[in-house]
C-alpha positions in Angstrom: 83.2 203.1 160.8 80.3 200.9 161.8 78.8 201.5 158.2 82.0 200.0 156.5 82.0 197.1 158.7 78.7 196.3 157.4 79.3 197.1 154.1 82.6 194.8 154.7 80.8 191.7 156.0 77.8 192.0 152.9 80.4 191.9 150.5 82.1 188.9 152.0 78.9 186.9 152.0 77.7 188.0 148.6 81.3 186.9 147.5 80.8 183.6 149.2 77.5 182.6 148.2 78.8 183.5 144.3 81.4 181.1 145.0 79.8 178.1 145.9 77.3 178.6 142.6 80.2 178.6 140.6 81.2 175.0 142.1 78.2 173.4 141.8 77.3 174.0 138.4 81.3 172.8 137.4 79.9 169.3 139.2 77.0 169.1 137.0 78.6 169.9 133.7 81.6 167.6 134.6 79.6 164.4 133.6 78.9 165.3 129.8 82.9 165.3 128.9 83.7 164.4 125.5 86.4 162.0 126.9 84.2 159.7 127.9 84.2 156.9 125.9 84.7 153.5 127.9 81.5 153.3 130.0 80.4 150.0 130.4 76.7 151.2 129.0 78.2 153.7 126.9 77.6 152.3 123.2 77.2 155.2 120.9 81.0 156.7 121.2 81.8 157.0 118.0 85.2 155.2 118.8 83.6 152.6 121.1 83.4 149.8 118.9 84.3 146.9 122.2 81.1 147.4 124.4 79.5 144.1 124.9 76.1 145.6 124.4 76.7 147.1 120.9 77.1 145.4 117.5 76.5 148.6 115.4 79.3 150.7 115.2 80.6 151.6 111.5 83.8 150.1 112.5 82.5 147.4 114.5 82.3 144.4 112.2 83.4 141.4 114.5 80.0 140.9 116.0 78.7 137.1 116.5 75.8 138.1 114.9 76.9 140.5 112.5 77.1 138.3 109.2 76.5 140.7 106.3 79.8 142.9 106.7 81.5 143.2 102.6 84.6 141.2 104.0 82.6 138.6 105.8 82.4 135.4 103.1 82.1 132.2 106.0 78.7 132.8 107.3 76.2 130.2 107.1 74.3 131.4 104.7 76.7 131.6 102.2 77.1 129.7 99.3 81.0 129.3 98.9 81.1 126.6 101.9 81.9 123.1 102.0 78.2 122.0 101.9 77.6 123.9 99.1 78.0 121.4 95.7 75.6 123.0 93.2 77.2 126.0 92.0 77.6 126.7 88.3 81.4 127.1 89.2 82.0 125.1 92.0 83.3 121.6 91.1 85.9 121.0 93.3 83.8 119.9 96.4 84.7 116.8 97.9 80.9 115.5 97.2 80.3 117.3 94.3 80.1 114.6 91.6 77.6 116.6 89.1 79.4 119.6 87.6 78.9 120.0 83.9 82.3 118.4 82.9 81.3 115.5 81.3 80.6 112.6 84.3 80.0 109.3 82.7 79.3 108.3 79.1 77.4 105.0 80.1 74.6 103.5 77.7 73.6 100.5 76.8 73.1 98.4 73.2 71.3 95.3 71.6 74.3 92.6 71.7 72.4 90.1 70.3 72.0 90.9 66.4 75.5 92.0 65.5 74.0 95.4 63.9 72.7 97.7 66.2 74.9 100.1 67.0 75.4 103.6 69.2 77.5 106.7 67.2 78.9 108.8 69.8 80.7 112.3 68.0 84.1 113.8 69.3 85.4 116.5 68.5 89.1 117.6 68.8 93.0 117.5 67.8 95.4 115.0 67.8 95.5 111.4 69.1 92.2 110.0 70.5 92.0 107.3 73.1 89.0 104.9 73.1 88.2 102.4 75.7 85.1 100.4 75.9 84.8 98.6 79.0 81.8 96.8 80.6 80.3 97.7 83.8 78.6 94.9 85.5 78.3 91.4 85.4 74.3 91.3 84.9 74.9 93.4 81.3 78.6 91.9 80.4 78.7 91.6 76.3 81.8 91.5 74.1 81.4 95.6 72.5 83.4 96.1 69.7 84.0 99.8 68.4 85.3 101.7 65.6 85.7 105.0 64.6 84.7 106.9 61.1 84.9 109.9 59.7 81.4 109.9 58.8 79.6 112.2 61.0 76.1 111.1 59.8 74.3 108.2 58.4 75.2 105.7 57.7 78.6 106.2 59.7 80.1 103.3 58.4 81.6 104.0 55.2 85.0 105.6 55.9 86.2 103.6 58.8 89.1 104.8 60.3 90.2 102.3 63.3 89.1 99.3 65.0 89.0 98.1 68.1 88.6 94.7 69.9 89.7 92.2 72.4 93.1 94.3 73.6 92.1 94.3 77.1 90.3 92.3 79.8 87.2 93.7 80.3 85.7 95.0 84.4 83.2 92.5 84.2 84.0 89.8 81.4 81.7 88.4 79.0 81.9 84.4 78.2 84.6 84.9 75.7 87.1 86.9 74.7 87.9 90.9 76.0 86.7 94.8 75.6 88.6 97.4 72.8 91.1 100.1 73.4 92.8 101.6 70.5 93.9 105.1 69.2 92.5 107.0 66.2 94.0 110.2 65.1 91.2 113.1 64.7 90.9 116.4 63.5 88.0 118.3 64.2 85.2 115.7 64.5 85.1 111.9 64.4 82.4 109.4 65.5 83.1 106.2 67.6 80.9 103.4 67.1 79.9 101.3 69.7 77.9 97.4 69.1 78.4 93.9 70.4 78.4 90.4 69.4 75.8 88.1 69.6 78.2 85.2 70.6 78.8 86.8 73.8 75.4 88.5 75.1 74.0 88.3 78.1 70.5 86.4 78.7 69.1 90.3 78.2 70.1 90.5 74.6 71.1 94.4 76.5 74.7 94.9 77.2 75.5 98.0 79.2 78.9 99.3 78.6 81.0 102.7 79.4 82.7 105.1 76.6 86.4 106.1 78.4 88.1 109.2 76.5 91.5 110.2 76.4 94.1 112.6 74.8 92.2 115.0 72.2 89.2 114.6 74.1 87.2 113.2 76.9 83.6 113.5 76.3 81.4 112.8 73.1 77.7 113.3 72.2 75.3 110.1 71.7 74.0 111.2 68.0 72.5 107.9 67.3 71.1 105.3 69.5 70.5 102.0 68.8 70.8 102.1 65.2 71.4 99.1 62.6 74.4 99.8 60.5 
């Protein structure tokens, strides 16, 4: 009887001390759950794409400082911005005044010999629109103009329109006013561009600007300053 009490009470501590073994090594294991995804210093979930402290999750793409993500287009460095005027394609900026569209056909010419001349060549279909206007009052000439169907020297000899004095000019000469006339074309056609001596400026250079319209808006100088 004495024997099974003993036996009895062993047991019941060996049973005990197996229990608390079991519960502390749950305690320790509990810690590494998989569930565990919100710590504050806890940035390498792979779900955990809101920690403060981490910018390089592969869904985390909303960083301040994460600026080469496919989608992202507005960082600073690149080129499609406001700032950014000097792309081949870009040439609708508010300051970009030097895409390759044309800009400006502004030259100047002897006005004080009646035949020196520039040839400008268009090239298009339809009706063309020529203005030649002055543009200051330092250079101011009376230009006269004309187009031919000559496309090389000496440019003069098939004269197709004329054009003189049928508007005020932006900065008038002495006397008289600047050409703006029509000319139909079809496929090339040279505009002629010279000035009269009666109405030069103390330069014996008048500066003037070619203005396009209708079946074209820009031409190539092919001749400068040549006597017709």
């Amino acid at each position: 009887m004495r024997l099974f009490r003993s036996s009895s009470l062993v047991l019941l501590i060996l049973l005990m001390v197996a229990a608390a073994c079991v519960n502390r090594g749950g305690g320790r294991g509990g810690g590494g759950g998989s569930s565990d995804d919100d710590d504050a210093v806890d940035d390498d979930d792979a779900t955990d794409d809101d920690d403060a402290v981490d910018d390089d999750d592969a869904v985390d793409d909303d960083d301040a400082t994460d600026d080469d993500d496919a989608v992202d287009d507005d960082d600073a460095v690149d080129d499609d911005d406001a700032v950014d005027d000097d792309d081949a394609v870009d040439d609708d900026d508010a300051t970009d005044d030097d895409d390759a569209v044309g800009g400006p056909m502004i030259d100047d010419v002897a006005c004080d010999d009646n035949t020196t001349a520039d040839i400008w060549l268009v090239s298009g279909s339809g009706t063309l629109n020529i203005l030649v206007d002055t543009v200051s009052a330092a250079t101011t000439f009376d230009p006269y103009s004309f187009t031919s169907t000559d496309t090389s020297a000496p440019y003069n000899t098939n004269v197709v329109d004329t054009g003189d004095d049928e508007v005020a000019c932006t900065f008038p000469p002495p006397m008289f006013e600047c050409p703006s006339y029509s000319s139909s074309i079809s496929g090339s056609l040279v505009v002629a561009v010279q000035g009269y001596s009666s109405n030069c400026n103390n330069t014996g250079i008048g500066t003037y600007e070619l203005i396009l319209g209708g079946a074209a808006t820009t031409a190539t100088l092919i001749a400068d300053d040549i006597t017709l």
